[in-house]
N, C-alpha and C positions, 0 to 999 in steps of 0.2 A: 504494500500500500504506500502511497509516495503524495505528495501535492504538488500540484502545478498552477503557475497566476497564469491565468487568462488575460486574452487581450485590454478585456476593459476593468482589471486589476479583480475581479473575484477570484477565488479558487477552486478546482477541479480537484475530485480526486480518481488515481487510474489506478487500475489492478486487474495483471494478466492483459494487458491491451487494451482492456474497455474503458471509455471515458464514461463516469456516471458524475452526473449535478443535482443540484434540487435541493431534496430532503438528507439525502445518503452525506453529499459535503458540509450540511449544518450538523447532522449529528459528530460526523468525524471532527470541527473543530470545536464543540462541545465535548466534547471528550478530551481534547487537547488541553481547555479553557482549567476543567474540574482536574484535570491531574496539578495546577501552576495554584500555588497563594505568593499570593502578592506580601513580603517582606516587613514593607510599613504598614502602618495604620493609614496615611496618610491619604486624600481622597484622588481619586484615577486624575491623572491632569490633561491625557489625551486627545484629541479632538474630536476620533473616530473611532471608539469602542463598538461598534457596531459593523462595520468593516468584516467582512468574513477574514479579509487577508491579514486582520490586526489583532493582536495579543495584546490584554490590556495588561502593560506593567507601569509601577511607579516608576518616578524618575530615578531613584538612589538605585533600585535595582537594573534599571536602561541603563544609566551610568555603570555601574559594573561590568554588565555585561558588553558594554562598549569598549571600556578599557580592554578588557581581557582576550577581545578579539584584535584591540589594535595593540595589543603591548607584546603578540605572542611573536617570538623570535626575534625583539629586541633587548639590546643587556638594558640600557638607561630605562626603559618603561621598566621592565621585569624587576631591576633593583629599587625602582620608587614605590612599584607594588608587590612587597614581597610575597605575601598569603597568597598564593592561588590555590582556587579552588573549583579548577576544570582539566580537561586532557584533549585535545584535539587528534585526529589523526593526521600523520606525516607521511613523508618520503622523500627518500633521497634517491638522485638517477644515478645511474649507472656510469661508472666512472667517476665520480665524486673518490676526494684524497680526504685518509684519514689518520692520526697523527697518533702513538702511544710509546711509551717511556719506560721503560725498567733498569736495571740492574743485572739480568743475566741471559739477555739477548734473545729467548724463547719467545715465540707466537704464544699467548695465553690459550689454553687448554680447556678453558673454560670463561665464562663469563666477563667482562674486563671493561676500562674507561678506555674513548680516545676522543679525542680534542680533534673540533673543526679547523683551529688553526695549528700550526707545527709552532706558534711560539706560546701555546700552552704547555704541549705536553713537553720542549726543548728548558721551560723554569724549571721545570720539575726535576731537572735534570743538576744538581749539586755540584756543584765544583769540589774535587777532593778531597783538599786540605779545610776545605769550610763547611762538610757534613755535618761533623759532628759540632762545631761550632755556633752554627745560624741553622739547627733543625727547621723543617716548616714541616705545618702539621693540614696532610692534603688526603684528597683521595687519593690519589695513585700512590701513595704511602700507607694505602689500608690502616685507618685508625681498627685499634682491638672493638672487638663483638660485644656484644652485653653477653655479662657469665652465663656458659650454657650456651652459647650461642655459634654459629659457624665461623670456627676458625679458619681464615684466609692463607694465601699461599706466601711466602717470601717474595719481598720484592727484588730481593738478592740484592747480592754483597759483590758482586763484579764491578767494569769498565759500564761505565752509563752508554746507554742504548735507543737510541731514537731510530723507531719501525715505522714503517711509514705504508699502511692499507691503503688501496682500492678495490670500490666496490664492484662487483663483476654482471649484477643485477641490479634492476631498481630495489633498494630496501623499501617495500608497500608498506609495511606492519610494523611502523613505531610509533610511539606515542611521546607527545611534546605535553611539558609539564608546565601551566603557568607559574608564575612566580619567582621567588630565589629559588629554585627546586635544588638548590646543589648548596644551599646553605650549610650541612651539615646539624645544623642547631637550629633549634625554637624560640622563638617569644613568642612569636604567634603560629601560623600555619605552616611554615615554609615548606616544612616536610608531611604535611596529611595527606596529601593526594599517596606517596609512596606508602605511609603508614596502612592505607584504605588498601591499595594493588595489594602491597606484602599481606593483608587481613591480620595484622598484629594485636594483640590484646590489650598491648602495653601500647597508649597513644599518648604518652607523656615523653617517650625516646625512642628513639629511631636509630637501631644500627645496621650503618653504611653498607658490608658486606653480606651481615643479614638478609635484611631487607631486599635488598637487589637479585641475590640468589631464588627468594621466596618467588619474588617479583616475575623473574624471568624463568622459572619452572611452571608456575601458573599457567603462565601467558603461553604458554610452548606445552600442554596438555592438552586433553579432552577435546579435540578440533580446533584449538586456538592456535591463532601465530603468534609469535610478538617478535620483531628482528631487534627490537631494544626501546629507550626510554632515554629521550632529551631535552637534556638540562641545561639550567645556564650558573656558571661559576663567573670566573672573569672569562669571557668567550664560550662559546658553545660547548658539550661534549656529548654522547652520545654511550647509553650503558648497551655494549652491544653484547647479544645471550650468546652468540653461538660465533667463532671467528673462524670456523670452519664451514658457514653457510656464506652464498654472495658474497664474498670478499677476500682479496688475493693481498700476501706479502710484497713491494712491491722498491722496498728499499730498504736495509737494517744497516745502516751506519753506528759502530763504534765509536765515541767521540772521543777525541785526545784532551787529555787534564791539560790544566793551563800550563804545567812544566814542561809538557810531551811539545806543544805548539809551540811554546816562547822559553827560550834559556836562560832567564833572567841570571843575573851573577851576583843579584843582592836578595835575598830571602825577605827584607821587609820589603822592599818594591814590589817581588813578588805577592805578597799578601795584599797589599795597598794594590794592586792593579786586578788580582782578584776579585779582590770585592767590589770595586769598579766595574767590571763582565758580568758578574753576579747582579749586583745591581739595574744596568742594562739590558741585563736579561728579562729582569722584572718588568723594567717600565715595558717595554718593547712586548712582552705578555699585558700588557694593559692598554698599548697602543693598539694591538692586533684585536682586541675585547673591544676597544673604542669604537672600531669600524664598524660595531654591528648595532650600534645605539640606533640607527636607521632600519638595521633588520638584518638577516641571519640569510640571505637571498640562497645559498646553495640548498636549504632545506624546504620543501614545501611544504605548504598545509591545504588537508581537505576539512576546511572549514564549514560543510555540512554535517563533518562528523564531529560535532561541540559537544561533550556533555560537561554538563554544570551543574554544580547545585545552586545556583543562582535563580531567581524564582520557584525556589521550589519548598525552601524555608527558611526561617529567620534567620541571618548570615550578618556579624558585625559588619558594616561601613566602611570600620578603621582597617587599610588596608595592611597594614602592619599586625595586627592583633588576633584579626577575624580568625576561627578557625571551622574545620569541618569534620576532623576525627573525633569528635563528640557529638554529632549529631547523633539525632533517634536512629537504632540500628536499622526502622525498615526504611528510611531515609539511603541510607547507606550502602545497602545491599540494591534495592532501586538504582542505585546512581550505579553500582559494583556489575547489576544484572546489564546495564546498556553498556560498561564496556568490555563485558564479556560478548556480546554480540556485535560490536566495531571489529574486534580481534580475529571474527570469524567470514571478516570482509577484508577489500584490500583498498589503501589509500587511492583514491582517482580524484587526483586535483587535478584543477583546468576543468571538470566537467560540472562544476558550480560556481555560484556566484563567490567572487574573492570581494569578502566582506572587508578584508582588512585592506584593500586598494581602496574601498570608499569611505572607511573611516579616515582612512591618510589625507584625502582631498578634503575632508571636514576639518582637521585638525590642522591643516598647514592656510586652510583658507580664515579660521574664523579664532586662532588664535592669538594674532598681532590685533583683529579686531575688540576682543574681549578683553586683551590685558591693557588695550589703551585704554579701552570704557573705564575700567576699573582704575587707571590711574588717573583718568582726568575727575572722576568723581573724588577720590582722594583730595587731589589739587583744591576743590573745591571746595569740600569741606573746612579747609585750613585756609580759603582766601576770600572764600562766598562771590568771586567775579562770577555772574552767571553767565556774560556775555560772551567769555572766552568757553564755556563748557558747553553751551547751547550750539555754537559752530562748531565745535570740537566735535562733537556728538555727531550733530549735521551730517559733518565731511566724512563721517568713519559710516555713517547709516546709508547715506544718500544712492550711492552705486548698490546697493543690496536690494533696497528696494525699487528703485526707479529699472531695474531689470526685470521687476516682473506685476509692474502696474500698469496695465494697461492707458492711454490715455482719456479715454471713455471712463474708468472706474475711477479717476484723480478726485472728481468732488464727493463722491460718497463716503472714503477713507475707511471702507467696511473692509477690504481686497481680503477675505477670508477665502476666497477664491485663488489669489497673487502665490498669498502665504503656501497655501496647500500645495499649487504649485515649484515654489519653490522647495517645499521641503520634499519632491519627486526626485526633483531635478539633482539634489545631490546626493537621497539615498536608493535611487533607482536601481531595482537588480540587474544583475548583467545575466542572468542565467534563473528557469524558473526556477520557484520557490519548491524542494525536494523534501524536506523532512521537518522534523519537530525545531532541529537546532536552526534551519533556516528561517524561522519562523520567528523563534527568540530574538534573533539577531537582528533581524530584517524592522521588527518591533519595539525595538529597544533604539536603534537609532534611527528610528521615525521620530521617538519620544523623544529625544536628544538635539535632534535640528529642529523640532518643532518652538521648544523650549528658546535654542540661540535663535531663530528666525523670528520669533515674536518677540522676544527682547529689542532686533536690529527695527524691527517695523514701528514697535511703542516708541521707541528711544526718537526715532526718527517723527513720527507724531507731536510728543512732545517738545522737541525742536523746531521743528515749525511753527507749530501755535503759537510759540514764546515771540520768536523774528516776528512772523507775523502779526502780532498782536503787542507783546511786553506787558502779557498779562503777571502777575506775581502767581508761578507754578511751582512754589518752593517744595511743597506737599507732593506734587509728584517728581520730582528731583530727587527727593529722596525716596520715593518709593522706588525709580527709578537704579537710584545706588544700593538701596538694600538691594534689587534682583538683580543687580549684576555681579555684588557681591557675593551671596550665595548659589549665583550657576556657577562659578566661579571655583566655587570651594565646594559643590558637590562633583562636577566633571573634574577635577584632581587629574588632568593632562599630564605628563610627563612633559612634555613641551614651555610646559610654565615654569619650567626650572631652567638654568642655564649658568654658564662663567660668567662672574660678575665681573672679571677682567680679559682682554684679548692676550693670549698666550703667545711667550713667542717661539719661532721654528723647531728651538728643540725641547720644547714644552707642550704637555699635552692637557685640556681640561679633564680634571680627573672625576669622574662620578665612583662614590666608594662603590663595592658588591659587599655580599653577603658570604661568610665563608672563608677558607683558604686565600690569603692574600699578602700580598709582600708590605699593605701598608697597614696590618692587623687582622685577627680574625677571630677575638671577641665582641660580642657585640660593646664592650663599655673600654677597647681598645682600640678604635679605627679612626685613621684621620679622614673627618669630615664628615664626622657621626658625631651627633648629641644625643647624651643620653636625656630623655626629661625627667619632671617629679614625677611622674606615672611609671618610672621605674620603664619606661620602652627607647631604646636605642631607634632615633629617627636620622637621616639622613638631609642635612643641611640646606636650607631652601638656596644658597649660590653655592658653585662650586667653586673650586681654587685652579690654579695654574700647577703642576708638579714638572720636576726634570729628574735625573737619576737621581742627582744628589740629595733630594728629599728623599728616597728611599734608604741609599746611605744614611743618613739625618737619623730616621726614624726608627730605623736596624742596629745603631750605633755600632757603625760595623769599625 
């Protein structure tokens, strides 16, 4: 059974070839409506709850589910919002280069991490003499099991080893994990989606090699596939089950310690240029991390296949906090049952609408628009000039709307006709509407441009009238900055963050992660983390400029 939008935007439902409509498509999205409760209390704010093709959700929840479709496979979204608490389905093509580390030159035998880039898994890789020195505490260093628990292999005690895999098939069957998924630690969710795959009992800790064993035995039973689970640390990585299935050895380079390559004649230079490389290696692992704050492009998503608990039950806000391994167990097994059945399908991206290419056009269009709003109302408040905030407002409104006002509807100023249009215009599917998860999504940022679109049209309303007239609209001014204030700070964009200063050439803006990191990885140890009184490690509304030597700096190497 599948759903399909019709030309004049209702839905069909088709099964085994037949198209049936009517009765059969009202009861199917009554069924869909009675499985979702709405999160808040809060009253429907949509326009068209009646809509066959519309899901009524709140906004906090649209919000969510917007983020998580536009944040998946990028590090900056991912580490803004650490809790995820969804899984999509992936893949990777064939010939796609994949990147793993050890100590004793062996293809893993079993279950293993490798890094999208080679200067993940190339940190990981210790310089000799500064092992045992400057330990870092990673995955590909297998932290210990919880007691009782699956003891891991050795990483070995040889010549450091950077293997370098290609895939020999499309991998169809993985699954992308929102959030820090590679946090290793909690404060809030970071690890529940793996805690829910592994079905651990214990949702208060998460061990790494555990867990992942459980993980990819599950997934690889009973008819299922699973080719691995992708996470994001600094840079992608990819927990793959099986290095004997799809994918070929393809380079295993031995690397030379820093005395084998350079004959230093002085033992402290040698150290002091050590740790120099060492360092280097770091930032250059954070630089190659950097490149995906845009997106993770060698990975795909079939973003038809979204499950979420996201309208489904009451789910903290705080994206930092929220969790999901405590929800109601039939909650759980619900969410457990759909993706056991994703597992026994295979990823076909391209053949649905790629939601996250239209969330990107909303986010790059109407985010310089919102944060001006927001700071000229600011301005305002501390200057009360109305004059300068009324044009201000004007100039930032006026191309939004005048694209889609007819000139026939100019005297009415009702254009709920203009509005609905434009909120088509930017979240129009590219491909029909297939399943439950296209439905959510498709739903949730209807309600999200609906929200920025009426904002751009009042704002622009009462600008006018003010020029027009210089009537005293102080009353709606500020009603006006309350609501941009608060879409503001419910939509929680990654894009609202940014360097408070321009870096230069051999500086990079550094956004912290979560986890294993050359510049901390406690949470109440990381530069560019505050912890607050709520006792939650947040991550710093500007970021800093860093070069190697802040890592030096910070390592006190």
């Amino acid at each position: 059974m599948g759903l399909i939008l019709g030309s004049k935007g209702f839905i069909y439902s088709f099964y085994g070839g037949l198209v049936v409509n009517g009765l059969l498509c009202l009861l199917l999205i009554s069924k869909l409506l009675k499985s979702t409760e709405l999160r808040m209390d809060a009253p429907f704010r949509g326009s068209r709850p009646l809509d066959p093709t519309y899901l009524p959700i709140d906004i906090h929840n649209a919000s969510a589910v917007f983020n998580e479709v536009h944040d998946a496979l990028k590090q900056k979204n991912s580490v803004l919002h650490p809790s995820g608490v969804s899984v999509i389905s992936a893949f990777v093509p064939k010939g796609t280069r994949l990147y793993h580390s050890n100590r004793n030159g062996q293809i893993p035998d079993q279950f293993e991490w490798v890094a999208m880039d080679e200067e993940f898994s190339y940190s990981f890789i210790h310089f000799g003499k500064n092992m045992n020195k400057h330990p870092r505490n990673d995955s590909h260093s297998h932290p210990p099991p919880a007691s009782g628990g699956l003891h891991p292999p050795s990483w070995g005690t040889g010549p450091p080893t950077l293997m370098t895999f290609e895939t020999t098939k499309p991998l169809r069957n993985l699954l992308y994990l929102g959030g820090a998924s590679a946090a290793k630690q909690s404060q809030g969710g970071e690890m529940d989606t793996q805690i829910l795959l592994a079905q651990l009992q214990n949702t208060t800790h998460y061990s790494e090699w555990e867990g992942s064993n459980l993980i990819c035995e599950w997934g690889n039973s009973n008819g299922r596939r699973l080719d691995g689970i992708i996470r994001v640390e600094i840079g992608f990585e990819i927990i793959i089950c099986d290095f004997h299935r799809d994918i070929k050895l393809v380079s295993n380079v031995t690397l030379a310690e820093v005395s084998d390559l350079i004959h230093f004649q002085d033992d402290e230079l040698e150290e002091v240029m050590s740790n120099q490389f060492s360092a280097l290696a770091s930032f250059d692992q954070i630089e190659a991390g950097g490149f995906h704050h845009d997106g993770e492009r060698r990975i795909l998503l079939d973003q038809s296949k979204y499950i979420s608990f996201l309208n489904k039950s009451w789910i903290d806000s705080d994206t930092y906090t929220r969790r999901v391994a405590d929800l109601p167990i039939e909650t759980r097994n619900e969410w457990l049952g759909k993706v056991d059945q994703l597992l026994r399908t295979k990823s076909t991206p391209g053949q649905s609408t790629n939601w996250q290419l239209i969330s990107e056009g909303i986010v790059k269009k109407f985010t310089p628009i919102l944060k001006t709003m927001e700071l000229a109302h600011s301005v305002y408040q501390k200057d009360g000039d109305v004059n300068v905030l009324s044009l201000k407002l004007m100039r930032l409104a006026f191309n939004v709307v005048r694209r889609y006002v007819d000139v026939e509807d100019v005297p009415s100023e009702s254009w709920e006709s203009s509005i609905e249009s434009a909120i088509n215009d930017y979240i129009y599917p590219l491909k029909p509407l297939q399943t439950e998860a296209d439905l959510l999504i498709y739903s949730s940022m209807y309600t999200i441009q609906e929200q920025i679109l009426r904002l751009c049209f009042d704002t622009f309303k009462v600008s006018k009238n003010y020029i027009e007239t210089f009537e005293d609209l102080s009353k709606d001014w500020e009603e006006l900055g309350r609501r941009t204030n608060e879409l503001v700070s419910t939509l929680q964009w990654a894009s609202f963050y940014k360097c408070k200063d321009v870096c230069n050439w051999d500086q990079l803006c550094y956004v912290p992660s979560w986890g294993p990191s050359p510049l901390g990885f406690s949470f109440r140890n990381k530069l560019g983390v505050t912890m607050g009184k709520d006792g939650v490690a947040r991550i710093d509304n500007d970021f800093i400029c860093i070069d190697y030597e802040t890592i030096l700096n910070f390592n006190e190497f």
